[in-house]
TORROLO-229024 format. One record per residue: residue in one letter; residue number from 1; x, y, z of N, C-alpha, C in turn. Coordinates in steps of 0.2 Angstrom, whole numbers, always signed. Example, Ala and Ser with C-alpha at 12.3 -4.5 7.8 and 13.67 -1.06 7.14 Angstrom:
2
R  rest   nr     nX     nY     nZ    caX    caY    caZ     cX     cY     cZ
R     a    1    +66    -28    +39    +62    -22    +39    +66    -16    +39
R     s    2    +64    -11    +35    +68     -5    +36    +64     +0    +39
% end
This chain:
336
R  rest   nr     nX     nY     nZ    caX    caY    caZ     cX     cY     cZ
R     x    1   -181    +15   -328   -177    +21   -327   -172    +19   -322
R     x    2   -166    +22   -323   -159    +21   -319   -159    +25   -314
R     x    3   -160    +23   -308   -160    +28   -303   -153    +28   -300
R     x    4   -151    +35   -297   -145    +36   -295   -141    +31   -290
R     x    5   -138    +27   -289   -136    +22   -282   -138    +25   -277
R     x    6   -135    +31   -276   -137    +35   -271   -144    +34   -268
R     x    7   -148    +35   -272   -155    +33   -268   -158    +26   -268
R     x    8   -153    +24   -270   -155    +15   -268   -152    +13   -261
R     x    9   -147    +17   -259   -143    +15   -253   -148    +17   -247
R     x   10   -147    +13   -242   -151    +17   -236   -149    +23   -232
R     x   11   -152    +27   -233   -150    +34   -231   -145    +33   -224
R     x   12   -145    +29   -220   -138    +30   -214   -131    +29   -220
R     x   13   -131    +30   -226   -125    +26   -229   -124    +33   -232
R     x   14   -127    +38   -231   -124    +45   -231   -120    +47   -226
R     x   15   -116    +52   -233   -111    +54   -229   -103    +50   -225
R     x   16    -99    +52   -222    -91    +48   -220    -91    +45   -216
R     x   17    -88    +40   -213    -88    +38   -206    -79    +35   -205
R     x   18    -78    +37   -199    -68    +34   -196    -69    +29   -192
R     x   19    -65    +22   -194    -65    +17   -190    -60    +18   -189
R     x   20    -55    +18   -182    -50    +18   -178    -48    +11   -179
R     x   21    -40    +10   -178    -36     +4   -179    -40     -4   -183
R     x   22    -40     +2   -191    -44     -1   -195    -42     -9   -197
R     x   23    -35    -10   -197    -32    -16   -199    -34    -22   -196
R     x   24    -38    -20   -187    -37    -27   -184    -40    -32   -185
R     x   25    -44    -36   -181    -48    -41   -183    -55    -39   -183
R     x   26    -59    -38   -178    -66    -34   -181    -64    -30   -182
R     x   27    -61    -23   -183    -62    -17   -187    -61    -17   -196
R     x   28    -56    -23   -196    -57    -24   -203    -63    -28   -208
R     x   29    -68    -30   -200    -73    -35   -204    -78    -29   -203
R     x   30    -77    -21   -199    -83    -17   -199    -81    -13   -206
R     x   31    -75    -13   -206    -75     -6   -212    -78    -12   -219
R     x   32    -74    -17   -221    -80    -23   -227    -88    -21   -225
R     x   33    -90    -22   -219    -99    -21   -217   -100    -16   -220
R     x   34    -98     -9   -217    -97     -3   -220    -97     -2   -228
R     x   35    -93     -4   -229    -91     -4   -238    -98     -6   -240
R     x   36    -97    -12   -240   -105    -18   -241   -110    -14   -242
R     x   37   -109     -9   -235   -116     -4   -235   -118     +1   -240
R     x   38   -111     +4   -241   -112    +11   -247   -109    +15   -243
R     x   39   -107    +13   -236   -104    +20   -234    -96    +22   -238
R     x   40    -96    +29   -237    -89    +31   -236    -85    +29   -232
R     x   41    -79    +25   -232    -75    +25   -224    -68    +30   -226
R     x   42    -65    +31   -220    -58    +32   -218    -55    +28   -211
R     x   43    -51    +24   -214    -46    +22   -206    -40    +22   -205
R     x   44    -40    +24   -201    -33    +25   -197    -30    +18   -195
R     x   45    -22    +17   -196    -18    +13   -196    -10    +16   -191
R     x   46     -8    +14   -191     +0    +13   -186     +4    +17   -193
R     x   47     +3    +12   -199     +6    +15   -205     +4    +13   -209
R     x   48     +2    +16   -215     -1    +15   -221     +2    +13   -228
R     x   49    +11    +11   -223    +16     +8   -230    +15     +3   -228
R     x   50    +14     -1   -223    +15     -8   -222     +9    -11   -222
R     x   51    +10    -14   -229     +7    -21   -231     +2    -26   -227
R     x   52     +5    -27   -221     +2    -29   -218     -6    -28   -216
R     x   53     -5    -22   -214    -10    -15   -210    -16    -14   -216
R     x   54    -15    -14   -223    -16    -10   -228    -19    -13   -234
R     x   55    -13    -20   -234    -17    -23   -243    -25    -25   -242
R     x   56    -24    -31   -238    -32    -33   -235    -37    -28   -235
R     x   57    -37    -23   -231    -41    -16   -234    -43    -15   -240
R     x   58    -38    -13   -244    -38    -11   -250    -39    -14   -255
R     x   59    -39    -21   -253    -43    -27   -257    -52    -26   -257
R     x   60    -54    -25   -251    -61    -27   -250    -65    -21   -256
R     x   61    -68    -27   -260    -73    -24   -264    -77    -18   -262
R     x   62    -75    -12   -266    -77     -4   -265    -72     +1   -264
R     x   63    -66     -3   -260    -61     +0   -256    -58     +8   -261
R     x   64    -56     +3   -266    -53     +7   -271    -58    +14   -274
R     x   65    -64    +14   -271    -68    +21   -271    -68    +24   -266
R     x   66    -71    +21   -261    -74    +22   -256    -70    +23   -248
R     x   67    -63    +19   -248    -59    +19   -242    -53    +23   -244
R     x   68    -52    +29   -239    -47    +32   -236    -41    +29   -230
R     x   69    -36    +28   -230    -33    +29   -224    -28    +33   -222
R     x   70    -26    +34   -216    -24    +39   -212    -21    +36   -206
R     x   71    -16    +40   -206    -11    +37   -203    -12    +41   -195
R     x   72    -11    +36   -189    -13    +39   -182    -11    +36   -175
R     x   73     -7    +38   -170     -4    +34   -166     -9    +34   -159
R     x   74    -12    +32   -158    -18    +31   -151    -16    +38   -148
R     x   75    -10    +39   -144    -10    +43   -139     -6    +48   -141
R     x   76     -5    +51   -148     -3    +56   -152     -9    +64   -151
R     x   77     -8    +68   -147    -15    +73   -145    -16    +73   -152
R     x   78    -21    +75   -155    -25    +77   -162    -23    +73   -165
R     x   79    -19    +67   -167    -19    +63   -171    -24    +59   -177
R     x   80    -30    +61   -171    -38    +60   -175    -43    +63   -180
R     x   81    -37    +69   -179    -41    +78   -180    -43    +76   -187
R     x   82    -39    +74   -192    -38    +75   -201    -44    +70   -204
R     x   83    -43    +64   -198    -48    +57   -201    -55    +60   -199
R     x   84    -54    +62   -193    -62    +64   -191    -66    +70   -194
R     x   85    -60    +74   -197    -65    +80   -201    -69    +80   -205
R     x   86    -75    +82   -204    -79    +82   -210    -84    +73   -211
R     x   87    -81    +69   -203    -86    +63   -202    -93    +65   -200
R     x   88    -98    +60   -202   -104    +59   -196   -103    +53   -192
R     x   89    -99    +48   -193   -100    +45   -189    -91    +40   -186
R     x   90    -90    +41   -180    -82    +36   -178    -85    +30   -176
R     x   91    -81    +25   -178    -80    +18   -175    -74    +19   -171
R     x   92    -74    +19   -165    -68    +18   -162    -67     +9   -158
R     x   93    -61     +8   -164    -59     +1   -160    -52     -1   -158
R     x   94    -49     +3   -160    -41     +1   -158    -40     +4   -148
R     x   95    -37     -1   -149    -36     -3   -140    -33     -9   -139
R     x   96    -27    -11   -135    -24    -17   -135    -29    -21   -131
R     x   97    -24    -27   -132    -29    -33   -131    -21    -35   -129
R     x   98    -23    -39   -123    -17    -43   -120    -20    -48   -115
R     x   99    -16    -56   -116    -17    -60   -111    -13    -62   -107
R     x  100    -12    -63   -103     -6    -66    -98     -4    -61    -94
R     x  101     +2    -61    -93     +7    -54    -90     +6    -50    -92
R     x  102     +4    -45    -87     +7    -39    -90    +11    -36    -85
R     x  103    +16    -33    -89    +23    -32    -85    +21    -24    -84
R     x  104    +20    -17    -84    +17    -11    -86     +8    -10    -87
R     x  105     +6    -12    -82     -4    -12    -88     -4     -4    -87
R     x  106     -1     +2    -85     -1     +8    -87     +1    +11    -92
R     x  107     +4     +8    -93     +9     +9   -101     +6     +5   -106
R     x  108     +3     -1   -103     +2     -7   -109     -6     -6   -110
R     x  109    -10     -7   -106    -16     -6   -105    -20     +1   -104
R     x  110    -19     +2    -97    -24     +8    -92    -25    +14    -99
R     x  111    -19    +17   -101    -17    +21   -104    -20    +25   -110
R     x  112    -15    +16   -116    -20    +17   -122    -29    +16   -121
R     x  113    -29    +14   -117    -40    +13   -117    -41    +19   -116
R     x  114    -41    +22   -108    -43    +28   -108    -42    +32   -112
R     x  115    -35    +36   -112    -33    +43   -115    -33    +41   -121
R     x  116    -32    +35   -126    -35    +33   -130    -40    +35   -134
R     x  117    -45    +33   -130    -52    +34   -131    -56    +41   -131
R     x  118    -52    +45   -127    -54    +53   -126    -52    +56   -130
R     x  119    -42    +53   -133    -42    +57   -139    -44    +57   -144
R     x  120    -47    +50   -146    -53    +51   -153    -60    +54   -151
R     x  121    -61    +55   -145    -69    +57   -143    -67    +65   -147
R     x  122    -60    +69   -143    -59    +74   -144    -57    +76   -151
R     x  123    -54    +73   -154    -54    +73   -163    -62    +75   -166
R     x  124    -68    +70   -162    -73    +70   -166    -76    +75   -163
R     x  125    -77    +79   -157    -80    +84   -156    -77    +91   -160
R     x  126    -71    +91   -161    -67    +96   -166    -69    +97   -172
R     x  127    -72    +90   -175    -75    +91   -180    -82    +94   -184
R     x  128    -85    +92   -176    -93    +97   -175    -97    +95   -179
R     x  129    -97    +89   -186    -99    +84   -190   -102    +77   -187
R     x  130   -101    +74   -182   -101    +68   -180   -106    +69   -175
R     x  131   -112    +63   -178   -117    +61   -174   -116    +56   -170
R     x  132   -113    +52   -171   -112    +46   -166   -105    +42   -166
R     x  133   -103    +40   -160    -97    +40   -159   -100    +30   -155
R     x  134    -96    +25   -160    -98    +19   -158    -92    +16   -157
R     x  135    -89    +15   -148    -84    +12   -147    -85     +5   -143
R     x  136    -81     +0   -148    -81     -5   -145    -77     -8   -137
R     x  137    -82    -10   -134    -81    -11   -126    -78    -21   -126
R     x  138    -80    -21   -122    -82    -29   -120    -84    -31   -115
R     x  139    -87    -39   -116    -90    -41   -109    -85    -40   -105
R     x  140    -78    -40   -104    -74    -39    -98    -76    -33    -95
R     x  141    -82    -29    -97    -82    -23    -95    -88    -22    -91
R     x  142    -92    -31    -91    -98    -31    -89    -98    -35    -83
R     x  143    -94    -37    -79    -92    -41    -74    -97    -47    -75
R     x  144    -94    -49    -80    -97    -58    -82    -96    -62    -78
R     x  145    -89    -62    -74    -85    -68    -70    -89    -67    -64
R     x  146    -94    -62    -60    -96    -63    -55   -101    -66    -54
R     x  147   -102    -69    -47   -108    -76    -44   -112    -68    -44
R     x  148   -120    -68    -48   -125    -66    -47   -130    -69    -42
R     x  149   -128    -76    -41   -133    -81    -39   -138    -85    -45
R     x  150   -140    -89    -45   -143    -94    -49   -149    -90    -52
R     x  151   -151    -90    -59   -155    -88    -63   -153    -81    -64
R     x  152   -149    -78    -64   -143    -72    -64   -145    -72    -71
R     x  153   -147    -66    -76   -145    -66    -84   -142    -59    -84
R     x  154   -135    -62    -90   -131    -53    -88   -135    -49    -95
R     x  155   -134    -44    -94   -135    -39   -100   -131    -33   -102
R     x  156   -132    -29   -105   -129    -22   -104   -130    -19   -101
R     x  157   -135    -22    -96   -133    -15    -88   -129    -17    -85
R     x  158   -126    -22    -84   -121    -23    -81   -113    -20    -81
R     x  159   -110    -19    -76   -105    -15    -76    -99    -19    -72
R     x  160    -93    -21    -73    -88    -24    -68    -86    -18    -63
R     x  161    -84    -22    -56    -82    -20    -53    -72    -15    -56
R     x  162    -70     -9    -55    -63     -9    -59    -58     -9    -52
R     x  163    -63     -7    -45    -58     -8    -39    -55    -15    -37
R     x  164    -63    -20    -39    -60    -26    -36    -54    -30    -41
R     x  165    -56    -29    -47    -54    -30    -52    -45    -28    -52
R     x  166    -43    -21    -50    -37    -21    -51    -34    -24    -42
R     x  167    -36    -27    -39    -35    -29    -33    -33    -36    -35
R     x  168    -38    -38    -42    -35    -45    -44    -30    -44    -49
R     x  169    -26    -38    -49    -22    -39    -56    -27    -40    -62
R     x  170    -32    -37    -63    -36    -41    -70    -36    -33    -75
R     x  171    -31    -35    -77    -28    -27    -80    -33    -24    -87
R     x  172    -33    -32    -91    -37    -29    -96    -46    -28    -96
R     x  173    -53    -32    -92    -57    -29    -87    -55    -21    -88
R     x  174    -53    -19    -84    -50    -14    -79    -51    -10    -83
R     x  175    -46     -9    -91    -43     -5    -97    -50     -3   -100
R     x  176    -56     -9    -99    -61     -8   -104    -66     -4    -99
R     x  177    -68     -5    -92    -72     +1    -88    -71     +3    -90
R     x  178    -62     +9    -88    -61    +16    -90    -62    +18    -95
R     x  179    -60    +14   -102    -62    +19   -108    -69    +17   -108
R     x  180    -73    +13   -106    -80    +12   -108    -84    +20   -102
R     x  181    -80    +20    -98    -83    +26    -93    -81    +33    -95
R     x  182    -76    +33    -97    -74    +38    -99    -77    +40   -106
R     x  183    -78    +36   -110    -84    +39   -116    -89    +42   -113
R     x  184    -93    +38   -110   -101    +40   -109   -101    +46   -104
R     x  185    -96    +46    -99    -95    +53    -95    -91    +59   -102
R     x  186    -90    +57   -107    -88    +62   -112    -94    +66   -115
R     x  187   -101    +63   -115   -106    +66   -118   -111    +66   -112
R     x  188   -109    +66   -106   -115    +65   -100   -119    +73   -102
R     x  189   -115    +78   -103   -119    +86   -102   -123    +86   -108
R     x  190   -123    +82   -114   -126    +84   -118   -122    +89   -124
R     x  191   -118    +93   -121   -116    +98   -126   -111    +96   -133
R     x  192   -110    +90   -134   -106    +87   -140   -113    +86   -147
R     x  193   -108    +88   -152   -113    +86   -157   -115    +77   -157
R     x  194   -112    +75   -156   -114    +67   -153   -115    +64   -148
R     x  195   -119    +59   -150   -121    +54   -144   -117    +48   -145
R     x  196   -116    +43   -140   -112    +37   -140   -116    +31   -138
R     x  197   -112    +27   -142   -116    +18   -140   -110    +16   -140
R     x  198   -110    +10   -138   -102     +6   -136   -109     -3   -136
R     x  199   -102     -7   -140   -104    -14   -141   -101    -18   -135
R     x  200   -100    -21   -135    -96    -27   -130    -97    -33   -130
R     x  201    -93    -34   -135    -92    -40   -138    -87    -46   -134
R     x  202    -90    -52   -134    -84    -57   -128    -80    -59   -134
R     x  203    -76    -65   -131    -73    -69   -136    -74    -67   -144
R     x  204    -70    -67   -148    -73    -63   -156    -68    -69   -159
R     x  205    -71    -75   -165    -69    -78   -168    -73    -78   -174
R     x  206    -72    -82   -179    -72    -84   -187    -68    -82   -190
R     x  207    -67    -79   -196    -63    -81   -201    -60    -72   -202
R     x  208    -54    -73   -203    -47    -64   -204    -48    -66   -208
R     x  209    -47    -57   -209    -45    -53   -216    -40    -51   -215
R     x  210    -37    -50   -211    -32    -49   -209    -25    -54   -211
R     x  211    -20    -51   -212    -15    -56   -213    -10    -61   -206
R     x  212    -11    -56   -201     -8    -61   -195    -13    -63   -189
R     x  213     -9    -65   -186    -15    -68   -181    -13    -65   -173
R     x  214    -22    -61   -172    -24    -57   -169    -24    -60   -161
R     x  215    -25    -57   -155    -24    -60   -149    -31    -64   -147
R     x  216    -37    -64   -150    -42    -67   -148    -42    -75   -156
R     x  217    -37    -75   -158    -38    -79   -163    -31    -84   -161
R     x  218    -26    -82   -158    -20    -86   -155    -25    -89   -149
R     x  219    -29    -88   -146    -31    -90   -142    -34    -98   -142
R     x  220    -39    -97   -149    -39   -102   -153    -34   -107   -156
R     x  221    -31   -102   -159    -26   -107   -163    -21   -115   -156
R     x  222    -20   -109   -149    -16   -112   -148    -19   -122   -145
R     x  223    -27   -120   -145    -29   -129   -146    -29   -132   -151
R     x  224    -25   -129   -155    -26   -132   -161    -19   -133   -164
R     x  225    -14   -132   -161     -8   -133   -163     -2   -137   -159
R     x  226     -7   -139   -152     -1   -144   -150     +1   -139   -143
R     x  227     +0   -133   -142     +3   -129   -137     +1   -129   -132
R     x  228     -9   -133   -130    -10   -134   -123    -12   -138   -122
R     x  229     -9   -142   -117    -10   -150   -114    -17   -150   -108
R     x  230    -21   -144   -107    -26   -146   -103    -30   -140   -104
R     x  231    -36   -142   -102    -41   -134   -104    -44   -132    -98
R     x  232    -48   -125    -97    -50   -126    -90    -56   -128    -89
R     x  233    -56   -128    -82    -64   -130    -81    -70   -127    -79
R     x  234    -71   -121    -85    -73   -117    -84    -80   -117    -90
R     x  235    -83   -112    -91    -87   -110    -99    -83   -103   -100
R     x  236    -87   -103   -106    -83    -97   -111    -89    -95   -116
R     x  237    -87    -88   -115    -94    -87   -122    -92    -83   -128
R     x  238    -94    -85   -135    -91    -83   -140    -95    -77   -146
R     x  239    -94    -75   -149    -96    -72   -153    -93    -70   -161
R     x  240    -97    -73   -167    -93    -72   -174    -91    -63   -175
R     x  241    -84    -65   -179    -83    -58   -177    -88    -53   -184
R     x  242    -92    -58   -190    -94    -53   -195   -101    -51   -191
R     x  243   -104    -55   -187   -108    -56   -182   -106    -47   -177
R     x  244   -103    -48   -175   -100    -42   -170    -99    -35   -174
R     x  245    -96    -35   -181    -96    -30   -184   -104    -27   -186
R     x  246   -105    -32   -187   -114    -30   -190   -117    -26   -184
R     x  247   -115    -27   -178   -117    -27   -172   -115    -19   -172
R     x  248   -110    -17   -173   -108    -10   -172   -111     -6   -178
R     x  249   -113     -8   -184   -117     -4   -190   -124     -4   -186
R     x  250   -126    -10   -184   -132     -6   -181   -134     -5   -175
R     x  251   -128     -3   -168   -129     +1   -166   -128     +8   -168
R     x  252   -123    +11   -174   -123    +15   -177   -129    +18   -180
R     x  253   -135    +15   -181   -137    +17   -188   -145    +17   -183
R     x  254   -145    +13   -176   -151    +14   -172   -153    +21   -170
R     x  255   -158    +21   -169   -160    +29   -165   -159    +34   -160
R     x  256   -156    +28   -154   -151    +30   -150   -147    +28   -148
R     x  257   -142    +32   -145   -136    +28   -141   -138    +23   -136
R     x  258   -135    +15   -137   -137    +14   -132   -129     +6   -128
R     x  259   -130     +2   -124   -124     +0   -123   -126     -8   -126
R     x  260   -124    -12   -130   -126    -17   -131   -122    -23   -130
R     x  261   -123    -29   -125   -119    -36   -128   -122    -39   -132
R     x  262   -116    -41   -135   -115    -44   -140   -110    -52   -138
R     x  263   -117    -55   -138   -113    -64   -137   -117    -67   -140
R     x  264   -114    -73   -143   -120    -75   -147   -122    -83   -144
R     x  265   -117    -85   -140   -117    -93   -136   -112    -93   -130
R     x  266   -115    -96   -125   -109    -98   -121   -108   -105   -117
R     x  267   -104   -110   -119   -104   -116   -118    -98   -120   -114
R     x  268    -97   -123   -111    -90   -127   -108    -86   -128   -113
R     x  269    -78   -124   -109    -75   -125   -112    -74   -134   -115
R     x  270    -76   -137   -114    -75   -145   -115    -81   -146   -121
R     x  271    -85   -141   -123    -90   -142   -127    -87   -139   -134
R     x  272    -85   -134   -134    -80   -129   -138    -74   -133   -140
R     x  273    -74   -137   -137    -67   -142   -138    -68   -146   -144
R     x  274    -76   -149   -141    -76   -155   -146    -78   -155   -154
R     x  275    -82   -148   -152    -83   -145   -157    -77   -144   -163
R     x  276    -70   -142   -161    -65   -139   -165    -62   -149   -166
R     x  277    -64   -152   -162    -62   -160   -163    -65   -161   -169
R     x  278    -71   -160   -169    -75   -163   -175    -72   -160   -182
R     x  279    -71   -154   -182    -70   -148   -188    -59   -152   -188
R     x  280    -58   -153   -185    -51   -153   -186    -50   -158   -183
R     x  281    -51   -164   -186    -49   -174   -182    -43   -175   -180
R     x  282    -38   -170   -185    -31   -174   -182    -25   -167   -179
R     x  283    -30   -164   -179    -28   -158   -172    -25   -161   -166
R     x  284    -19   -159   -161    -20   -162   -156    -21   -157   -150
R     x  285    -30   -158   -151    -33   -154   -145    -35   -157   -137
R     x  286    -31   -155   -134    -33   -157   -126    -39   -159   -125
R     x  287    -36   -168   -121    -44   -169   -118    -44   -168   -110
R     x  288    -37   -167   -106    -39   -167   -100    -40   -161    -96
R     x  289    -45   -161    -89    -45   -155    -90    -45   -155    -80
R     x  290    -38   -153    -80    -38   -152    -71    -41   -149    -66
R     x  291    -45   -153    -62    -50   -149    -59    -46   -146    -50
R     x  292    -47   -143    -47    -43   -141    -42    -45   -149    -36
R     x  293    -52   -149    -37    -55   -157    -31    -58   -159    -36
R     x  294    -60   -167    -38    -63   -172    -40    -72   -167    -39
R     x  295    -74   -166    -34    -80   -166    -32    -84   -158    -38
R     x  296    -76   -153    -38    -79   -146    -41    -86   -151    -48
R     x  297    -92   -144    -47    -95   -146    -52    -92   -143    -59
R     x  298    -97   -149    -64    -95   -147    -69    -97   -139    -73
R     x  299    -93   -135    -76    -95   -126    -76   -103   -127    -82
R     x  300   -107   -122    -82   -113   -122    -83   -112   -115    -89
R     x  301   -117   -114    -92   -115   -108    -98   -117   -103    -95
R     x  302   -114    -96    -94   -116    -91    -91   -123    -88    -95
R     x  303   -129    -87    -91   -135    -84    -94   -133    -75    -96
R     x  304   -134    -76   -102   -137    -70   -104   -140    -68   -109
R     x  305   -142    -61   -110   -148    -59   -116   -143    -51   -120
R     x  306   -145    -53   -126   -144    -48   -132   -149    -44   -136
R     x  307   -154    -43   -130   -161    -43   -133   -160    -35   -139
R     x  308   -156    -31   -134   -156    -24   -138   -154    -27   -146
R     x  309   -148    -29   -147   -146    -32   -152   -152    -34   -158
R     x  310   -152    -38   -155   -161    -44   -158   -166    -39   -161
R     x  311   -169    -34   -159   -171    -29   -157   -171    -27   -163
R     x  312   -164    -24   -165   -160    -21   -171   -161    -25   -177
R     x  313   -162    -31   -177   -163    -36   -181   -158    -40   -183
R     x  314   -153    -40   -178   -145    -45   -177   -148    -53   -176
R     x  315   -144    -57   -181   -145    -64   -177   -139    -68   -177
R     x  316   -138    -70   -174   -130    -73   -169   -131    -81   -175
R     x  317   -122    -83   -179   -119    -89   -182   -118    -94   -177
R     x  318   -120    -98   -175   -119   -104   -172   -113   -103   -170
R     x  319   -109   -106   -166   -103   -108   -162    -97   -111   -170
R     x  320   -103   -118   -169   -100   -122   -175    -99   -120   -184
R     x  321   -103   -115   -184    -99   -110   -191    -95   -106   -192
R     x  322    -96   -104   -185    -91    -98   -184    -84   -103   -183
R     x  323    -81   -106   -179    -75   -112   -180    -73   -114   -184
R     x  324    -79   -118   -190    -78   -120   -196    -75   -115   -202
R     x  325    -78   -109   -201    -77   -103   -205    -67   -101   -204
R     x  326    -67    -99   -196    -62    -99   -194    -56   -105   -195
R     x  327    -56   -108   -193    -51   -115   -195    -51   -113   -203
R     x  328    -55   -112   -207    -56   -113   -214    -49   -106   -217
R     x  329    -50   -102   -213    -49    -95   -215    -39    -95   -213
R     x  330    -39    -99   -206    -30   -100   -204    -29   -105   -209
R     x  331    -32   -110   -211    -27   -114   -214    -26   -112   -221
R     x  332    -33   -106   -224    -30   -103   -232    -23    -98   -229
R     x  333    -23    -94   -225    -18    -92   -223    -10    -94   -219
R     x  334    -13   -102   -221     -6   -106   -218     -3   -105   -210
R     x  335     -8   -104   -205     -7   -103   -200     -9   -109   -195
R     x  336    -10   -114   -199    -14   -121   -196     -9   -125   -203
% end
């Protein structure tokens, strides 16, 4: 007997769900997971003419049934009102990401995070449909960089300081408290048809769908192209971005809300190095690495646990495929 699809899929795969700045680098690998699943999606983009934003989408097997987009500016009030009608479930991911200067973090950062984030909160509560609102956070928001003291493991309880943090100028940290606090203080009273789970994901690498390159993937690119002559002396932790999408369907699709990190390895930056030496021999990636005194020790991988993840039945790509994947993915796109 030919049973309907519909009851082949797993029932979380009923009914619609809104990825927010669907074009980026994870949200493009959530709405594919999405599709993958059965769901219906709709995403909002900047603009639905531009190519750029749109093909990629519209290419991923399903799309042409099952993907919507809709056009929507972050800080536009009700911009979210049309995409979120008639959803059970929002991905909200769009949020800038910036490294270095920032000349404005009000205007560039503060702004779109928070009021960003309330505006989509407030799209979905308008829609009175929506059971869970999954927005992605990051470890910046889980104060990773601070001395716990030795056998320290971080997790999702952890929370960054955002007074000490904007004392350091550390603008984007800062951008991810507020919207990350600003959601869960959006549902504290209970009275929304929804509940929230927020991911936070560190570093996000492997392989776009996207056609340009993303600010967590220039990051990489730039040891790989000649652009840095010395790396720090630090560790860094990573996580694949199909890895991290997964991450959001099944904090979506769990029983409750809850806050997850999402890291899947964290190693010196000098280990990370070598790794991308291997994968790319004639790369010219930095070997030296300026310590401030001879004596500094060498940096150690910061301890943590993804247990809630795990739990869900997540299990994290090695460092070394995710890389491989990636390098594989810029060079089909001529970016290497």
């Amino acid at each position: 007997v030919d049973l309907p699809l519909r009851l082949l899929m797993p029932k979380a795969a009923d009914g619609t769900v809104l990825v927010t700045g669907a074009s980026g680098f994870l949200a493009s690998w959530i709405v594919k997971s999405l599709l993958d699943d059965g769901y219906k999606v709709r995403g909002t983009v900047r603009s639905t003419k531009d190519p750029k934003k749109v093909k990629h989408l519209m290419d991923l097997p399903g799309a042409a049934e099952r993907l919507e987009l809709f056009e929507a500016e972050l800080l536009t009030e009700g911009a979210f009102d049309a995409a979120a009608s008639g959803c059970t479930g929002v991905f909200h991911c769009a949020s800038p990401f910036i490294v270095g200067t920032v000349e404005d973090p009000d205007a560039q950062l503060l702004k779109p995070a928070e009021h960003g984030t309330l505006n989509v909160l407030r799209s979905a509560s308008k829609a009175g449909t929506v059971k869970r609102v999954v927005v992605t956070s990051s470890t910046a928001a889980c104060g990773m960089t601070r001395d716990m003291g030795p056998g320290y493991v971080f997790s999702g309880k952890d929370w960054g300081d955002a007074e000490k943090l904007r004392e350091y100028k550390a603008w984007y940290p800062v951008s991810k408290i507020l919207a990350e606090r600003a959601a869960w203080d959006f549902v504290k009273d209970g009275k929304q048809s929804f509940d929230v789970a927020t991911v936070c994901p560190t570093l996000i690498v492997g392989p776009l769908l996207q056609p340009v390159v993303n600010t967590s993937s220039e990051l990489v690119l730039q040891y790989l192209d000649g652009s840095k002559d010395t790396y720090p002396n630090d560790s860094m932790s990573f996580v694949d971005v199909r890895d991290s999408a997964k991450a959001h369907v099944l904090a979506y699709e769990a029983v409750k809300g809850d806050r997850y990190l999402c890291i899947a390895t964290s190693v010196p930056w000098k280990d990370f190095l070598d790794l991308l030496r291997g994968i790319c021999p004639d790369a010219k990636i930095p070997s030296t690495c300026p310590k401030k005194n001879p004596d500094d020790p060498d940096p150690k991988p910061t301890p943590f646990s993804c247990k809630e993840l795990e739990d869900l039945g997540l299990t994290f790509r090695g460092l070394e495929e995710q890389l491989k994947d990636m390098v594989a993915s810029m060079k089909e796109k001529g970016f290497l």
